[in-house]
N, C-alpha and C positions, 0 to 999 in steps of 0.2 A: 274431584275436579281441580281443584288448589292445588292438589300436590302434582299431578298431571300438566300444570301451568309452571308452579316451580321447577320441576325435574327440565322443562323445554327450555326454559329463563336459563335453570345451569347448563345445560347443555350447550347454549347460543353463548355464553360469556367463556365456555371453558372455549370453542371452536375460534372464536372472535381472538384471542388472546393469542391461541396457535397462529392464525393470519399474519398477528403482527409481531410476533418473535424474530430475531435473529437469524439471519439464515447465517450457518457454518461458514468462517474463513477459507479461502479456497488461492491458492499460491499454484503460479505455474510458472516455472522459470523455462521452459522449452530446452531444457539440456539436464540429463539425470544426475551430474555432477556438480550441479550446482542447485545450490542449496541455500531459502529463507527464511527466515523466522522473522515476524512480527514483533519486536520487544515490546515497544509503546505506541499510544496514538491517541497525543492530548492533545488538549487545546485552553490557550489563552485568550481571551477576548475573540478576534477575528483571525488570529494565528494557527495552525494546527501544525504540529510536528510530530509527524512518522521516524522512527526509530527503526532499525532492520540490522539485523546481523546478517551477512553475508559469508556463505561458508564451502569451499573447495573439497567437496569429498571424492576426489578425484585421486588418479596416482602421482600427476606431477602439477609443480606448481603452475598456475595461469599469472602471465607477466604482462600481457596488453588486452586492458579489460578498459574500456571506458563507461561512465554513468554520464548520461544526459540529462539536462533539467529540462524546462518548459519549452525552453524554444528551440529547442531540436526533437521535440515531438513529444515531451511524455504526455499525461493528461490526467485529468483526475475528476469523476463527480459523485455528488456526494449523493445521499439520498432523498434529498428534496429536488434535486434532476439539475440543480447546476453546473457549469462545468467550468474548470481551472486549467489552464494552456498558458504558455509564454511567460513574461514576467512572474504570471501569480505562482510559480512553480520553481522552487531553488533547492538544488542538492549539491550535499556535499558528504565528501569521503572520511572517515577517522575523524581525526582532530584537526581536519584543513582551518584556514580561521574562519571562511566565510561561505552563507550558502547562496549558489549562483546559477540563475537561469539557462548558464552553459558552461557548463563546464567539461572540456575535450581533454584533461590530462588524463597519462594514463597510469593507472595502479594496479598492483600486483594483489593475489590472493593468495597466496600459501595453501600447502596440502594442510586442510584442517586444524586449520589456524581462523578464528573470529574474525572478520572485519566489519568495521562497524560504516553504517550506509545511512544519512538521515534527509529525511525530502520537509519542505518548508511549502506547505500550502496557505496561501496570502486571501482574506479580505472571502472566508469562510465566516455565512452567518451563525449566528450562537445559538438559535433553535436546528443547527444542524446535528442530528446522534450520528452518522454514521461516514465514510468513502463509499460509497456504491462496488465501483472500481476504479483502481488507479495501474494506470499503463505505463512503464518507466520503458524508458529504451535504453539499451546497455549494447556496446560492442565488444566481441569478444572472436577474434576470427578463427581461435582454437575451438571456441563450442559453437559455431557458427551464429552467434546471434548479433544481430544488425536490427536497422528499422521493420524488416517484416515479421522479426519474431520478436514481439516487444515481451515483458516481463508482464504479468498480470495480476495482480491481487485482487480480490471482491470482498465486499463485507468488513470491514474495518472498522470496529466499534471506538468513538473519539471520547475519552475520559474529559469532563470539565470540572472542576475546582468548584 
């Protein structure tokens, strides 16, 4: 009978444990030539900064691409169900100097050439592990992507120190 109790006990902590794993990163840019990777996704106190390489596997360069911050639509919640829109939302291109809740300039991607893409989520609590999803809107009128085809990522696991 004991061990008939134990085997149910490991059984309920191995199933409990499955529940609360990770579900896989999951990236959908709505244009097959376009292409992201997840570098990082730490966090400082109430800070979190998302890293992303952004990459043209296409045959010719894309030269009018813009990235949107907060207040042109992107959005972001994490997984305790909060959600981050407007101010709390700054992205910025390469090595521009500053990350900005709107930024409309436009930047080129080169055929398979890195570019480096980082989003600034503001006044995230510190018992948060994870982005749920984060929705970036990007215009690109060669890959047709505007406000209805936003960029999508889920599952963003946020490193803390």
């Amino acid at each position: 009978m004991k061990r008939i109790l134990f085997i149910m006990m490991a059984l309920f902590a191995i199933t409990f444990q499955g529940l609360h794993a990770q579900a896989p990163m999951k990236i959908v840019t709505n244009h097959p030539d376009f292409k992201i990777n997840v570098k990082r996704c730490a966090a400082s106190g109430k800070t979190v900064i998302i890293d992303l390489i952004l990459t043209n596997e296409g045959a010719t360069d894309v030269e009018a691409i813009i990235g949107y911050g907060g207040l042109s639509g992107s959005e972001a919640y994490d997984n305790d169900g909060n959600i981050y829109q407007g101010e709390a939302i700054g992205v910025r291109v390469a090595n521009r100097p500053d990350y900005s809740p709107y930024d409309s300039r436009l930047f080129k991607i080169p055929v398979d050439v890195p570019m480096k893409y980082s989003i600034c989520i503001e006044n995230v609590p510190t018992s948060t592990e994870s982005i749920a999803r984060l929705s970036l809107r990007f215009e690109c009128q060669r890959w047709g992507l505007n406000r209805d085809k936003m960029v999508k990522i889920s599952n963003i696991p946020i490193s803390r120190d």
